[in-house]
SEMI-830569 format. One record per residue (C-alpha): y, z, x; residue number from 1; residue in three letters. Coordinates in steps of 0.25 Angstrom, whole numbers, plus 5000, padded with zeros to 4 digits. Layout:
N
<y = Y | z = Z | x = X | k = NUM | r = ala> $
...
END
This chain:
219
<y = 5028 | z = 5099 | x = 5043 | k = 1 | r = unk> $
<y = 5028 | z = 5094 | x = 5028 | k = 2 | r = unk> $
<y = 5037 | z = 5087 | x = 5019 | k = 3 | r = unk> $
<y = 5036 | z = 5083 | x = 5005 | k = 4 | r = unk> $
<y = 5036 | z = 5067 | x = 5000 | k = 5 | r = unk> $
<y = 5051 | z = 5070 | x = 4996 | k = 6 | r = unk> $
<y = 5055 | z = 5075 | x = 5010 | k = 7 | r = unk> $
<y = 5045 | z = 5062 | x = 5016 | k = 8 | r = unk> $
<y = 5052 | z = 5053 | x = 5008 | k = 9 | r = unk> $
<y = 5065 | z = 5056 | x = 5013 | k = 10 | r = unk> $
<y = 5061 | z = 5056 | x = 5029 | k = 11 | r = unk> $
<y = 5055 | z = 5044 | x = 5027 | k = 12 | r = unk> $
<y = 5070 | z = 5039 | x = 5021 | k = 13 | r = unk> $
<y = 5076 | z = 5043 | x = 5034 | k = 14 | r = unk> $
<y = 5067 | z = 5039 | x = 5043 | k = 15 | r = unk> $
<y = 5067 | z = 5025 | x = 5037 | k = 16 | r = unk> $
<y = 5084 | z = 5025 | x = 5034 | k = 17 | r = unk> $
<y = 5086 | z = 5029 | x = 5049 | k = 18 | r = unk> $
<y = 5082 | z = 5017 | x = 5054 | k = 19 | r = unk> $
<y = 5083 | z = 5008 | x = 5045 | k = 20 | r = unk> $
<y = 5097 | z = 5010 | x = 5038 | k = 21 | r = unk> $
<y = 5103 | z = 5018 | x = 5050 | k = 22 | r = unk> $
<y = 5118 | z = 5016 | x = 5046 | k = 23 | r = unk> $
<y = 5114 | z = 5021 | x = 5033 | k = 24 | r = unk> $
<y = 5107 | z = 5034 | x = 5040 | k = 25 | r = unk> $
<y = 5107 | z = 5045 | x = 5038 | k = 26 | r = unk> $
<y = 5105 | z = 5044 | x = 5023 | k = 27 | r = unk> $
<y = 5113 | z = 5051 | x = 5012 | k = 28 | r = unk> $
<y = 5104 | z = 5059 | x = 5001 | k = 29 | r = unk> $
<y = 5108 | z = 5045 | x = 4991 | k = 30 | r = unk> $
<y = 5104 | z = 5036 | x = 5002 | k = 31 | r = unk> $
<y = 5089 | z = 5046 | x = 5005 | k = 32 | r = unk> $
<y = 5089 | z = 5044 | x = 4989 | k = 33 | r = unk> $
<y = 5088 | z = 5030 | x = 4992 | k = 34 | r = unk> $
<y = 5079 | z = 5030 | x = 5002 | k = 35 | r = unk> $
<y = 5068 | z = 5038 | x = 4995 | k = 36 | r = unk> $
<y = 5067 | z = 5031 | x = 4983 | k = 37 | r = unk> $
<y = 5066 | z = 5016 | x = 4989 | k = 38 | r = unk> $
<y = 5057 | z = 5008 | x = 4983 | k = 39 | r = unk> $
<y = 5053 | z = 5001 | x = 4996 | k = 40 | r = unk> $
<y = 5045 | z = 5007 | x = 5009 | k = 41 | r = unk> $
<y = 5041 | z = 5019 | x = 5001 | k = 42 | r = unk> $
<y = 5030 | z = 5024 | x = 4994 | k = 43 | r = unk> $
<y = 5029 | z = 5031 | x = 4986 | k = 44 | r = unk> $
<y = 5043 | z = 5026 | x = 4978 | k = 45 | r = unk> $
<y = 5051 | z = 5040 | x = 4974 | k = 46 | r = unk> $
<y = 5063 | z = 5042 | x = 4966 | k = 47 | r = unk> $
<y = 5069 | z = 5054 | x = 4972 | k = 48 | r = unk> $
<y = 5083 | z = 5059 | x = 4966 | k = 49 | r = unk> $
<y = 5093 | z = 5066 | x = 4977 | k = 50 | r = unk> $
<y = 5088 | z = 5080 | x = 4974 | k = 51 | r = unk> $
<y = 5073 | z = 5076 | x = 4978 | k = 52 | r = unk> $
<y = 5079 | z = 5071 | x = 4990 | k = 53 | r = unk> $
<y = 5087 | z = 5080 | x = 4992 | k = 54 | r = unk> $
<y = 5074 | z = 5092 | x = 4991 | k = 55 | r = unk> $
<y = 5069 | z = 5081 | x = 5003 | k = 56 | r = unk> $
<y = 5080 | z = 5081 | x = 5011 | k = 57 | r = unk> $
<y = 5080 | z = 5098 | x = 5011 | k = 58 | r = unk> $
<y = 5066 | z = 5099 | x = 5014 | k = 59 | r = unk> $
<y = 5068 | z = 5089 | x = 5027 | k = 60 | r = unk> $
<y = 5078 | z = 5096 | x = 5031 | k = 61 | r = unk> $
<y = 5072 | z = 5109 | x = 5030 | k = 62 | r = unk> $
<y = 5062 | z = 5102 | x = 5041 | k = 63 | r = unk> $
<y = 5074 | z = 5097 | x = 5049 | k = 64 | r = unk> $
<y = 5069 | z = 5084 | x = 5046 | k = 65 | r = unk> $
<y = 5081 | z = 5079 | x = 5041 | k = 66 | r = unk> $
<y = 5096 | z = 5081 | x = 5044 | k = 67 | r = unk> $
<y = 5109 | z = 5082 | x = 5037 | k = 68 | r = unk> $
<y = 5121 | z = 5080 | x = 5039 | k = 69 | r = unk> $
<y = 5135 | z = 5073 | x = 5034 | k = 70 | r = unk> $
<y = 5141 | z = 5061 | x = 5042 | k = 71 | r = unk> $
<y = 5156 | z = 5063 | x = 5047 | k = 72 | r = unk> $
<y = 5166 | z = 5056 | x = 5036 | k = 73 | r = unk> $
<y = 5152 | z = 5055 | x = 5025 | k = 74 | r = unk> $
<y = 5150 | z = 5065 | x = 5012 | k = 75 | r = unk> $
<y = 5135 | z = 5061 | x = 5011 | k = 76 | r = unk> $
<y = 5125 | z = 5071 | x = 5017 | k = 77 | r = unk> $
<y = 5117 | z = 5062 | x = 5023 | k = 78 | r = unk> $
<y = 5102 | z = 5066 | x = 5031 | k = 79 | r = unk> $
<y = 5093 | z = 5060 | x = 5043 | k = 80 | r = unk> $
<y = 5081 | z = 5063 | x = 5048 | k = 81 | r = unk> $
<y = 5078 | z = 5071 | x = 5060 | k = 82 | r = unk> $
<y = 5061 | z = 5072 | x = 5059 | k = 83 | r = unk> $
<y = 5059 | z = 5068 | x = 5075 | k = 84 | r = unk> $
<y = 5067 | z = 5080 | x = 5078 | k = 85 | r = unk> $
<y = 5057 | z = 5088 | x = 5071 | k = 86 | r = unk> $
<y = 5045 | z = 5081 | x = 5072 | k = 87 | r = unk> $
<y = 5047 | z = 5074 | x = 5086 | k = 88 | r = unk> $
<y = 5044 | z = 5057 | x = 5083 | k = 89 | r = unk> $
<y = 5049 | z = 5044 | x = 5088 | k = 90 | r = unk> $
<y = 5054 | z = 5032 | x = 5080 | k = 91 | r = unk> $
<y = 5040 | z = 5026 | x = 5078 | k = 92 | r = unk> $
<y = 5035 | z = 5037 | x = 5073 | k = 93 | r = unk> $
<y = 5046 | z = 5042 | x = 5065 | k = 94 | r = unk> $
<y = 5046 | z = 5027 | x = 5059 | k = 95 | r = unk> $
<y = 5032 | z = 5028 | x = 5054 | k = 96 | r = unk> $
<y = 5033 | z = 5042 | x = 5050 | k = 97 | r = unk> $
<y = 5044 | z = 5036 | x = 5042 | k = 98 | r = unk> $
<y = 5036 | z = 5025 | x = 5035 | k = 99 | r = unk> $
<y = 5026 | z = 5033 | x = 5033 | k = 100 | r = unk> $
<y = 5035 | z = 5045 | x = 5025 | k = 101 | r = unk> $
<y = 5041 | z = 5032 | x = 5016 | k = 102 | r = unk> $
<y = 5029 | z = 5024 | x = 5014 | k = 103 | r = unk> $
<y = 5015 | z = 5034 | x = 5015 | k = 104 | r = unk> $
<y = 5003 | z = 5029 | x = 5023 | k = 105 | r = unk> $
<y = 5003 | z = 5017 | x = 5029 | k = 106 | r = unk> $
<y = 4995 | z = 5009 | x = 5039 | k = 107 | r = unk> $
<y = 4999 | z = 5007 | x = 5054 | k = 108 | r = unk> $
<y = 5004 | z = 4994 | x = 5049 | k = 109 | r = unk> $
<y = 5011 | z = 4996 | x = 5038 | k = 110 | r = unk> $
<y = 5019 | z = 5006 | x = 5047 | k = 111 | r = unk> $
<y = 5022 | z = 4998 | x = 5057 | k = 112 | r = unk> $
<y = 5026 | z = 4987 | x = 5047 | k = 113 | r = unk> $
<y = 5035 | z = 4997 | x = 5039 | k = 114 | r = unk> $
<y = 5040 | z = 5005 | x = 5049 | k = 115 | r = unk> $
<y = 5047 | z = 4991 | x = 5057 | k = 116 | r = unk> $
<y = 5061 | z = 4996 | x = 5052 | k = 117 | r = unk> $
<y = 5061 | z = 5011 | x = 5057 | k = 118 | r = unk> $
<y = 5052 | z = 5008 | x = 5069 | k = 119 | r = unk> $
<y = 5048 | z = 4994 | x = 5076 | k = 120 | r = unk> $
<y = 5035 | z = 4996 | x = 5080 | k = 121 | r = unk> $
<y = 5029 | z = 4985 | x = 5091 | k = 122 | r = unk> $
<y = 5014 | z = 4985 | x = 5084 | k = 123 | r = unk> $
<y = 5005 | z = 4994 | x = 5078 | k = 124 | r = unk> $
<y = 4999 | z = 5001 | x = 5090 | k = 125 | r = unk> $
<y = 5012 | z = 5007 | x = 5092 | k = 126 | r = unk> $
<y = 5011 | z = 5011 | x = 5075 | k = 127 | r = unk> $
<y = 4998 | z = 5018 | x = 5079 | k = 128 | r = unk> $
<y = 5005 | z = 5024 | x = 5092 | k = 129 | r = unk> $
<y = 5016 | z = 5031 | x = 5083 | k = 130 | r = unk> $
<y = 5006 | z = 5035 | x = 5074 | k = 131 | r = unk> $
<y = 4998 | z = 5041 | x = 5085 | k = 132 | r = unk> $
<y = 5011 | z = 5049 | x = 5090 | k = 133 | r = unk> $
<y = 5014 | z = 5053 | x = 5075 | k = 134 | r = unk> $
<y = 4999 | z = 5059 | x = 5073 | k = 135 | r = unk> $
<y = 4998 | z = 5066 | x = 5087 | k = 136 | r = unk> $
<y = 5013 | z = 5072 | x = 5084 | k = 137 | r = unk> $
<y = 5016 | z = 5084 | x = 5091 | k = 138 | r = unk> $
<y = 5019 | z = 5092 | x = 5077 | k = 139 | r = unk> $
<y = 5004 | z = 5088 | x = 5071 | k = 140 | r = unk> $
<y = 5000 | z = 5074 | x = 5066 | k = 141 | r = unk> $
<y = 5013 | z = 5066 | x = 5056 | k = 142 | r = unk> $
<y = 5004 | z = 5055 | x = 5053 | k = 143 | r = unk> $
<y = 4989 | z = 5055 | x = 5048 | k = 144 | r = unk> $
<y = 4980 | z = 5040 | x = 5048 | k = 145 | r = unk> $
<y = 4972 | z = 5040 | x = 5036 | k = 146 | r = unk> $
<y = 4959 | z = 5033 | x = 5033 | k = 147 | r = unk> $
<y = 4958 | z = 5020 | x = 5033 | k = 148 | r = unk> $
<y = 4958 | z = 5013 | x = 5020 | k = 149 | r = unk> $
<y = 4946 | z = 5004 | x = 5017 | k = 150 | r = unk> $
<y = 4953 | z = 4989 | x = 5016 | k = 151 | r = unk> $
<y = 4963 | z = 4994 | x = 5027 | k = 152 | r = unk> $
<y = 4964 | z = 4989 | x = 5043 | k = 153 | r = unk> $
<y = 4973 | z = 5001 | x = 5044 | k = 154 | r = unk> $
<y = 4972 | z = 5017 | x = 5041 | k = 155 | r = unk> $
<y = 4984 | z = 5021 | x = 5037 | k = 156 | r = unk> $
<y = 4993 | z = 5034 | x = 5040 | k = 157 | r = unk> $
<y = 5000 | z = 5045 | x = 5034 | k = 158 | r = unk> $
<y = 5012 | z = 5054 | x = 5038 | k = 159 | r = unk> $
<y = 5009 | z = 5069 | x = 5036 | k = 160 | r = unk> $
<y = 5023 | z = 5073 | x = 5034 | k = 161 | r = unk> $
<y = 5020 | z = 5074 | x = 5021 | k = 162 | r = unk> $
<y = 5007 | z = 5083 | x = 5021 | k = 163 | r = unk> $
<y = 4999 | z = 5074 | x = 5027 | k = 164 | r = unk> $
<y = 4986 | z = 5068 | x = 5021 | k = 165 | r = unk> $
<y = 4973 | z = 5075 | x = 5018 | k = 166 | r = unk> $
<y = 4963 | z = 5065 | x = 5025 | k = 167 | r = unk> $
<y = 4968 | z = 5060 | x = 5041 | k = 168 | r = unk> $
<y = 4961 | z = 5053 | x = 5052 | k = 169 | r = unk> $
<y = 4953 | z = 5063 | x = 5062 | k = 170 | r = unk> $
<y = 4958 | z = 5054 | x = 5073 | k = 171 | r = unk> $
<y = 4971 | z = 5058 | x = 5070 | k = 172 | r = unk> $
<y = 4970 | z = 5072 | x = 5067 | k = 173 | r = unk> $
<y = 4956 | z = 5078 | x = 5070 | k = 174 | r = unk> $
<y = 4958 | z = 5087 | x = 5081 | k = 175 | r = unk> $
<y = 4944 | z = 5086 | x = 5086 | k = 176 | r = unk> $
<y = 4944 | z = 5070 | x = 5087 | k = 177 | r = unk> $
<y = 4933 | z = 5068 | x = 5076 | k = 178 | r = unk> $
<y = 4935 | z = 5053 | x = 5069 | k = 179 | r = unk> $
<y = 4933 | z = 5059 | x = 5057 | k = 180 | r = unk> $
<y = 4943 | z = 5061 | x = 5047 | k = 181 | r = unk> $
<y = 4950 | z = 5075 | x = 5044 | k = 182 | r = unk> $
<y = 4952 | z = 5079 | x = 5029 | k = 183 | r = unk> $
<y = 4966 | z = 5089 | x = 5031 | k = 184 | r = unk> $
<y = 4965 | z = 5092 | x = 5015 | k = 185 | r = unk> $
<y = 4979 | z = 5093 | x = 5009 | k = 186 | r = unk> $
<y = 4991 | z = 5097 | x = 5014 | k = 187 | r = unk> $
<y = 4998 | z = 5108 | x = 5008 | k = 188 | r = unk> $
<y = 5010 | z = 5102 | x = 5000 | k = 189 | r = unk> $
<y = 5003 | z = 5087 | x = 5004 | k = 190 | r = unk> $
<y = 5013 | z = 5075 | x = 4997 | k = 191 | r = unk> $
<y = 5007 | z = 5063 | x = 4987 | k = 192 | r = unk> $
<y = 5007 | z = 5054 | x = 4995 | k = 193 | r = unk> $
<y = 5000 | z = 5063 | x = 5007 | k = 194 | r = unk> $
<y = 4988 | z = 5064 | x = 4994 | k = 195 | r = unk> $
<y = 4987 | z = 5051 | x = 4992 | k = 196 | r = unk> $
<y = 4987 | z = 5046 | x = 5005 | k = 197 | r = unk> $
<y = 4976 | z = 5057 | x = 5007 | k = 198 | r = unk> $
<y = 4969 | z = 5053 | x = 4994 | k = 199 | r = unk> $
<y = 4970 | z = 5039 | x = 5001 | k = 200 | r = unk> $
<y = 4962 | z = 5041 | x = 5013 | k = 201 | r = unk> $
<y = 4952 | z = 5052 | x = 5006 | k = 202 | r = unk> $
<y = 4948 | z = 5037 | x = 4997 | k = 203 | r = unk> $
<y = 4948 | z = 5029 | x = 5009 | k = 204 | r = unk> $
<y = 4938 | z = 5038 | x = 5016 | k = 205 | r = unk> $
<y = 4929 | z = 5038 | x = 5004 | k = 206 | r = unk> $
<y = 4930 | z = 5023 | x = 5001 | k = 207 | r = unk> $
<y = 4926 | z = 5022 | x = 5018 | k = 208 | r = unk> $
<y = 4915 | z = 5030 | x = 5015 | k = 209 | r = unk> $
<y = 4909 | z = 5023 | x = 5003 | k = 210 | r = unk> $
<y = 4911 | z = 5010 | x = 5010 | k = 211 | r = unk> $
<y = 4902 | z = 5016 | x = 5022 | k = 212 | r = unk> $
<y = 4892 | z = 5022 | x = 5011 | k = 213 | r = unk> $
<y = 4891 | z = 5009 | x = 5004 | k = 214 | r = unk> $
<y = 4881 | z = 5001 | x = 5015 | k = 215 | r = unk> $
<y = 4873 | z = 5013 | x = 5015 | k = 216 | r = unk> $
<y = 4871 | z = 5012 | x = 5000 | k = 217 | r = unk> $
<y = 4868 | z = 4996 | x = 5001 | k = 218 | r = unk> $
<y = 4855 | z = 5000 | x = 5013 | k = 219 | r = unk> $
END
């Protein structure tokens, strides 16, 4: 499955809305407006009008990734989410899922430090455990790790809703086990923020291997 940064965007809304302003949720298409344009906990910043949305919200619900209906007494349509139905996951895993669609790679850290509203983790083995869970999913892999960058403690990790990225860990998704890392190539349809988080990690891989050439060339 695979869904454009509009359609991502808006998941990401209702992920995040749903647990932290339930008595506002489900969200009307002004409020999903809203949502997606924030200023704050997202990246890229958009300014989507109602009819980008709106394109969004058909294509999730096309997926049945989205439901909508019209409370009893209200005039608004109004639509919530419904992704672990389709794509079976549990609460921390929807959380980081959710952090990730809003706020694009991040580190084991910043997740857990991000996601505290939607999802309490106790620490960060239990991070890497959801991660785990969410790269050995039953339907194929909804995370990837990527390279570590040089000048980081963490790699970080990508979701692959969106068309996944063109460089990911073998440990992840090699099936014969190698250690080596696995070059996918481009996804058909593949988002901006998918290429430049590939593009990322293709710079990381050749800074680490002109930092590895570099004492050669000193003997």
């Amino acid at each position: 499955m695979q869904i454009s940064p509009v359609a991502a965007r808006i998941l990401g809304c209702l992920l995040e809305k749903e647990r932290t302003t339930p008595d506002q949720y489900p969200l009307s298409l002004n409020a999903l407006v809203n949502a997606c344009n924030q200023t704050t906990n997202r990246w890229p910043v958009v300014r989507y009008d109602e009819a980008t949305v709106e394109a969004g919200l058909d294509e999730l619900r096309g997926l049945e990734l989205i439901r909508r209906e019209k409370p009893l007494g209200g005039r608004a349509i109004k639509y919530s989410q419904v992704v672990g139905r389709v794509v079976p996951m549990g609460a921390p895993e929807l959380a980081l899922v959710g952090v990730l669609l809003l706020r694009g790679p991040q580190t084991p850290g910043e997740l857990k430090a991000r996601s505290e509203r939607l999802h309490a983790f106790s620490g960060l083995d239990a991070v890497d455990d959801a991660l785990g869970r969410l790269l050995r999913h039953e339907d194929g892999p909804l995370v990837a790790q990527l390279p570590r960058e040089p000048g980081r403690k963490e790699a970080r990790w990508s979701e692959l809703l969106t068309g996944g990225v063109a460089v990911v860990t073998a440990a992840v998704t090699n099936a014969t086990g190698s250690d080596r890392p696995v070059d996918r190539g481009p996804a058909p349809g593949e988002s901006l923020a998918a290429r430049v988080a590939a593009l990322e990690a293709e710079v990381a891989r050749l800074a680490a291997e002109l930092d590895g050439l570099a004492p050669r060339a000193r003997d």
